[in-house]
C-alpha positions as CSV (number, residue, x, y, z in Angstrom):
1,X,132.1,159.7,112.9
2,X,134.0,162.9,112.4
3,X,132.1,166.0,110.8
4,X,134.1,168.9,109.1
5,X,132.9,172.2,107.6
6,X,134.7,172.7,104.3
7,X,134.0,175.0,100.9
8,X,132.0,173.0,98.1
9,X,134.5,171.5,95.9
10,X,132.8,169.8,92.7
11,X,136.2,167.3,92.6
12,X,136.2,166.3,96.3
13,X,132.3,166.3,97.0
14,X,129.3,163.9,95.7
15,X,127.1,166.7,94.9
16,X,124.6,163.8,93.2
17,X,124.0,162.3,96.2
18,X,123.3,165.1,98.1
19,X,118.9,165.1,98.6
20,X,117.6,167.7,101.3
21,X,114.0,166.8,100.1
22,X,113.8,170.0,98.4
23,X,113.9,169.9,94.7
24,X,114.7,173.8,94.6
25,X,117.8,173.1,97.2
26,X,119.1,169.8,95.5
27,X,119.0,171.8,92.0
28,X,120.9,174.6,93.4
29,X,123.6,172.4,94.9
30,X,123.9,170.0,91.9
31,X,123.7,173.3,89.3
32,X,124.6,176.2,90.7
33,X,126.2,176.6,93.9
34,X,129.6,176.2,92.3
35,X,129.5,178.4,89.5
36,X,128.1,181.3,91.8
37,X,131.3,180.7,94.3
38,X,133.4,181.2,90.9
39,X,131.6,184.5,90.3
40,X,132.1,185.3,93.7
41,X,128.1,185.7,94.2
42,X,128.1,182.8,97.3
43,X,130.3,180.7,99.6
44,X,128.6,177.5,99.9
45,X,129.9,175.3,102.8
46,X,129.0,171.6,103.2
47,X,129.5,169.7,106.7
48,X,131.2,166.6,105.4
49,X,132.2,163.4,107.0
50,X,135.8,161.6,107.7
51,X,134.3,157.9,107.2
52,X,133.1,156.4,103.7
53,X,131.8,157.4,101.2
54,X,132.7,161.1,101.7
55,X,129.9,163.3,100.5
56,X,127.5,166.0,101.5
57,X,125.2,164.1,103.7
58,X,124.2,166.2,106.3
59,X,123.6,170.1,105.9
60,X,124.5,172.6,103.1
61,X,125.4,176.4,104.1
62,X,125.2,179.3,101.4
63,X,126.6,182.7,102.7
64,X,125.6,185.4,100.6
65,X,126.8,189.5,101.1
């Protein structure tokens, strides 16, 4: 397994399978997150992994100023 930190990107990353356990978090990522990185309000990061299927399994960063 080989992790990588990279920017959300709604074409490359399986936002819908994303589940944190919090409905508040999952909303944000599924809904938001990208639309506030557009508008500059956030960068939100994802820690991604190299093997099949490629999604955002294991931890969800949001940098705010």
């Amino acid at each position: 397994m080989t992790l990588r930190l990279e920017p959300l990107d709604k074409k490359s990353h399986d936002r819908k399978s994303f589940d944190c356990g919090l409905e508040r978090v999952n909303e944000f990522l599924w809904r938001e997150a990208r639309n506030q990185m557009d508008k500059k309000i956030n960068r939100t990061w994802v820690l991604v992994d190299d093997e099949p299927p490629m999604c955002c399994r294991l931890r969800l960063w949001v940098i705010s100023p």
